[in-house]
C-alpha atoms as one frame of an Amber mdcrd trajectory, in Angstrom:
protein
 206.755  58.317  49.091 203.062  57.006  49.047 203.163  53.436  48.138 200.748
  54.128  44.676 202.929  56.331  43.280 204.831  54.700  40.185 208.662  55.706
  39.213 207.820  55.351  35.445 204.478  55.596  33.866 204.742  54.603  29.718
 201.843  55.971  27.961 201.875  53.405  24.095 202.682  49.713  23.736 204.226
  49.881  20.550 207.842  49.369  19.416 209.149  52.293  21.841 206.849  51.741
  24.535 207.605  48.106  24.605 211.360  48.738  24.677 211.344  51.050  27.778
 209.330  48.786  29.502 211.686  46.185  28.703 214.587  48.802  30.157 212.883
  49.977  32.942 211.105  46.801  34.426 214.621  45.075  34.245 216.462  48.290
  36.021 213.722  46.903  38.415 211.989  50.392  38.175 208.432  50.336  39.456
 206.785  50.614  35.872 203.564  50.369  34.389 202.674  50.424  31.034 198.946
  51.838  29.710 198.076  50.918  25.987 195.315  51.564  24.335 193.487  48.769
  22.000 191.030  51.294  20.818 194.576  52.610  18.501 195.507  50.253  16.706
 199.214  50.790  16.516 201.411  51.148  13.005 203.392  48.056  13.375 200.964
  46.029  14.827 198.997  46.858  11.041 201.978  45.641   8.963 202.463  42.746
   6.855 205.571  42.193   6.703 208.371  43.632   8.648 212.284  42.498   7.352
 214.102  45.135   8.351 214.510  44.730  11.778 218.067  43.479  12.723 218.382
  40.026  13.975 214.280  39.140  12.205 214.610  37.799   8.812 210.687  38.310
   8.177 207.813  38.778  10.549 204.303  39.876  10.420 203.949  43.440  12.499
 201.798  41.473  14.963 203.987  39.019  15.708 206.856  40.989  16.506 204.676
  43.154  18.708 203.700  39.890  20.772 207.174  38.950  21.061 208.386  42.387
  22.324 205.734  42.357  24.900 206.459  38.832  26.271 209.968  40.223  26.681
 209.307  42.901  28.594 206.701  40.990  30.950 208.997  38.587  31.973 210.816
  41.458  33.698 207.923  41.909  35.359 206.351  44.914  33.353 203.110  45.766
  34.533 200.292  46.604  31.539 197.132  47.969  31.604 194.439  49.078  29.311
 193.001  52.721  28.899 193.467  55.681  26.385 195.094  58.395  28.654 193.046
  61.864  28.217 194.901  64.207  30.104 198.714  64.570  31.835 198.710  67.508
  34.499 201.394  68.349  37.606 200.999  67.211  41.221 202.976  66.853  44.260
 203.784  64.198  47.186 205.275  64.490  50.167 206.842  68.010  48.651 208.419
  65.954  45.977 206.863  66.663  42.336 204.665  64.162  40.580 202.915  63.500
  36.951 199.261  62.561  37.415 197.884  60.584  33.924 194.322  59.907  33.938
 192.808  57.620  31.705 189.113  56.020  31.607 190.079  53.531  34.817 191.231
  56.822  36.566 193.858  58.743  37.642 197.646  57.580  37.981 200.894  58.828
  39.997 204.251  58.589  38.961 207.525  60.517  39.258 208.151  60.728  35.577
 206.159  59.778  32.118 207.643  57.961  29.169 205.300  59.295  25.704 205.493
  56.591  23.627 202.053  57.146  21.879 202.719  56.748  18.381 200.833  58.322
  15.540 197.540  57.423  13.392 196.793  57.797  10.002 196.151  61.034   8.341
 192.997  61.498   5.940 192.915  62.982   2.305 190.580  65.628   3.243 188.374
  64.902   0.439 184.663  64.499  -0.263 183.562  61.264   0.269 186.522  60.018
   2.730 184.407  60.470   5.874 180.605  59.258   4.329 182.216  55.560   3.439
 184.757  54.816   6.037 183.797  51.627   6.736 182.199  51.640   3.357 185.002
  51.267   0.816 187.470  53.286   2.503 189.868  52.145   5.092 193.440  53.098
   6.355 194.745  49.751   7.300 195.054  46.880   4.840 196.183  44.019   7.078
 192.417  44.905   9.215 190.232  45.021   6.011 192.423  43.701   2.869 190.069
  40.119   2.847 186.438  41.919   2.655 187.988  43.074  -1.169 188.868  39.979
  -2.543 188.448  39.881  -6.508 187.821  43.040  -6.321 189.312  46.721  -7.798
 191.128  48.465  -5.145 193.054  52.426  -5.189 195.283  53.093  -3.148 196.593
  56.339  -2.296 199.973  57.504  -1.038 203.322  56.826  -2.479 206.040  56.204
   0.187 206.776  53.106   1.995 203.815  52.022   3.852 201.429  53.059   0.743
 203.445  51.026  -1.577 204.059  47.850   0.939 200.104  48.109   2.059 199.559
  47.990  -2.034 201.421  44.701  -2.608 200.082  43.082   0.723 196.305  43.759
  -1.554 197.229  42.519  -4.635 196.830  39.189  -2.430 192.822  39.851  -2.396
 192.287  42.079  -5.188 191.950  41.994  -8.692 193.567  44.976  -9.784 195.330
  47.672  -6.846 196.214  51.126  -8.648 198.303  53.765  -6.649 197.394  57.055
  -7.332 200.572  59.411  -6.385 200.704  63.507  -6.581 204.606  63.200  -7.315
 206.239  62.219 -10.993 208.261  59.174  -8.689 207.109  56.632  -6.191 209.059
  57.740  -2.667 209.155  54.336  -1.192 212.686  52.820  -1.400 214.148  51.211
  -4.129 213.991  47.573  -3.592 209.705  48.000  -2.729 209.410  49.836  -5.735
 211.054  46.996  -7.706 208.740  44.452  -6.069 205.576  47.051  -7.083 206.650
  47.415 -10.842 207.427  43.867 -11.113 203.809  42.554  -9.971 201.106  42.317
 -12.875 198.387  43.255 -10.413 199.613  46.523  -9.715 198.893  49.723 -12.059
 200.154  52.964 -11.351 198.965  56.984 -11.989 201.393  59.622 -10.756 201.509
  63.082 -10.987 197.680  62.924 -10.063 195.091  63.579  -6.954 192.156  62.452
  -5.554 189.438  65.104  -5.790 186.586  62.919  -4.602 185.792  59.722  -3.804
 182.640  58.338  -5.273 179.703  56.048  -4.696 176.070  55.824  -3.750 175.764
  53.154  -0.244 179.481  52.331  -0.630 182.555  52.783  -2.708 182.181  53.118
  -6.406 185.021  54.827  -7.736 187.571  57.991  -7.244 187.370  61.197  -9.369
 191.200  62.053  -9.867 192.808  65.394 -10.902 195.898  65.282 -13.248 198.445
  67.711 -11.894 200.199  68.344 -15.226 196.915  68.565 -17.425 194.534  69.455
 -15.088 192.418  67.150 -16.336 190.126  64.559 -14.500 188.725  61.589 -14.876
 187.358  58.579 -12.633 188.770  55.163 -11.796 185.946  52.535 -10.557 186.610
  50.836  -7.383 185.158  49.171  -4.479 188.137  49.953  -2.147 190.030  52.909
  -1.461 192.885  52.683   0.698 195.067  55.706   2.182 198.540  55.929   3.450
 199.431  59.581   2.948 200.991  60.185   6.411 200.912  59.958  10.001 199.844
  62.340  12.895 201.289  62.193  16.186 199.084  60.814  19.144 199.846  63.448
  21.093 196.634  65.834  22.021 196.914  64.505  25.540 199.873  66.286  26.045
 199.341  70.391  24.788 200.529  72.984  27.236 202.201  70.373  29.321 204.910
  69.819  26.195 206.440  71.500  23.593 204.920  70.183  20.342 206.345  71.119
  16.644 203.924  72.610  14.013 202.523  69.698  13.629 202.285  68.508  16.559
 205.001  66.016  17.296 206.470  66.203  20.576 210.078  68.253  20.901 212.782
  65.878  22.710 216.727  66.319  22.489 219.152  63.797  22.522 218.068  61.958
  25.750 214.662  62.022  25.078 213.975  64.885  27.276 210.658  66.941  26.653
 210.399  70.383  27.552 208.797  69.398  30.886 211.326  67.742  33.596 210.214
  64.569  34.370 208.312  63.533  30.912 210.146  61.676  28.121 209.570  60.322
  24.592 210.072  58.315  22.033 209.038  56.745  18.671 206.356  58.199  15.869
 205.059  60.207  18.000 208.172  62.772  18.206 209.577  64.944  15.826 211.846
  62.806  13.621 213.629  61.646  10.391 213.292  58.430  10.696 209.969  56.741
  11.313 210.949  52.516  11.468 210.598  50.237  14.158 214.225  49.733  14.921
 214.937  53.534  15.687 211.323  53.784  18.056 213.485  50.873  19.961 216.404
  52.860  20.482 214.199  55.782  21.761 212.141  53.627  23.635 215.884  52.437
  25.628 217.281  55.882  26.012 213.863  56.968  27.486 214.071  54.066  30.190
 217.570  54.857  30.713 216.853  59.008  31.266 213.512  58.789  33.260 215.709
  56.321  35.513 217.849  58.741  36.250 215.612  61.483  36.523 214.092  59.250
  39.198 217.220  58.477  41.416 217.967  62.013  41.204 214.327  62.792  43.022
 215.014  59.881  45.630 218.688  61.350  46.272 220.171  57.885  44.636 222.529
  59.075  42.220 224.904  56.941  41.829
């Protein structure tokens, strides 16, 4: 086997990425991790994280930093580049996975997707003209430029209503704007939300528009019960409707769902032998840090023995 050709290959340095390395580099698997810092990855973003087991409270960040220190120490190789393109190859009759990236082209036996997801837009008029104006998808990155200020945010699960409370630090008033009758977040955010006097809140509504001349002036919001509209003025508009998987790189080498979040089974197994994944960007119920871990470990533990099998070291 040519002496540049890698037994594991981990496209994402998030949560699940992170964790395989951590697996893989202490099975003493040659490993190499690519990660990308031009996405900007959904834990690193968060405030405050306090559900994972064993960390009381921790920024996103932090717990990031300390996953990644780990998982060096074992001697897991990282390197920066956005990978554009996974295709088939072959050494010494034996079959590889070639991942190219901007720094070139990469050889390994198998491929850990670990690539996470980014945020998905409203889709309304106005979203695209002030990003960067008023409108941003990631509080912890822009939450200071709209201090004293009046802030929407849209979305109503978890991250909306967590990314709302982490505002109400810098603005003056944050209203969530939610299509449902009922916040979806659980229970013990939405107490924290109701209880804070910064925080207003208009379900059963839409954003039709967002508004503004240079910059952000204000939303124009559609009442789903009335039908009625009417604007809200604001400098900030903030949106956490949803996630979509990082996974372009990947069609008609994987089977992705509708919506194009890769298809694994049990083990982490893709519909291509030899590629494995794990975390947001896979089809899922659960979407947390702790369970992108566990996916991140099988993964490790799979493509390792998808690899001894190749070398004829199955133990």
């Amino acid at each position: 086997m040519q002496q540049d050709v890698y037994d594991i290959i981990i496209i994402g340095g998030g949560p699940a990425g992170l964790t395989a390395g951590l697996y893989a580099a202490r099975g003493r698997r040659n490993v190499i991790m690519i990660e990308s810092y031009t996405i900007m990855g959904q834990a690193t973003m968060t405030d405050i994280i306090e559900n994972y087991p064993g960390v009381e409270s921790s920024t996103g960040f932090d717990l990031i930093s300390t996953f990644k220190k780990q998982a060096e120490s074992f001697g897991l190789k990282c390197s920066s580049g956005t990978v554009k393109n996974i295709s088939r190859g072959e050494a010494d009759g034996i079959p590889l996975w070639l991942v190219e990236d901007e720094n070139g082209q990469h050889k390994a036996l198998s491929v850990i997707i670990a690539s996470g997801a980014r945020a998905k837009k409203v889709g309304v008029p106005g979203e695209e003209e002030f990003l960067g104006k008023g409108v941003s998808y990631c509080a912890t990155c822009d939450g200071a430029f709209f201090r004293d200020k009046d802030i929407v945010v849209i979305g109503g699960g978890d991250t909306a209503v967590e990314e709302a409370l982490f505002l109400t630090k810098f603005g003056k008033k944050v209203t969530l704007i939610h299509r449902r009758d009922r916040l979806r977040a659980t229970k013990i955010v939405q107490e924290r939300a109701l209880s804070n006097k910064k925080m207003e809140f208009v379900l059963e509504s839409v954003v039709e528009e967002i508004k503004g001349t240079d910059k952000v002036e204000g939303v124009r919001i559609k009442n789903l019960s009335s039908g009625e509209s009417s604007d809200i003025s604001c400098e900030g508009v903030f949106v956490f409707v949803g996630w979509s998987p990082n996974s372009d790189f990947s069609k008609g080498i994987i089977d992705l769902d509708e919506r194009g979040s890769i298809v694994v089974d049990a083990n982490m197994n893709t519909s291509a032998s030899g590629i494995f994944a794990g975390g947001d960007c896979c089809s899922k119920i659960l979407h947390q840090v702790v369970t992108a871990c566990g996916d991140g470990a099988i993964a490790a533990f799979s493509a390792g023995q998808y690899v001894d099998a190749l070398k004829g070291e199955t133990y």
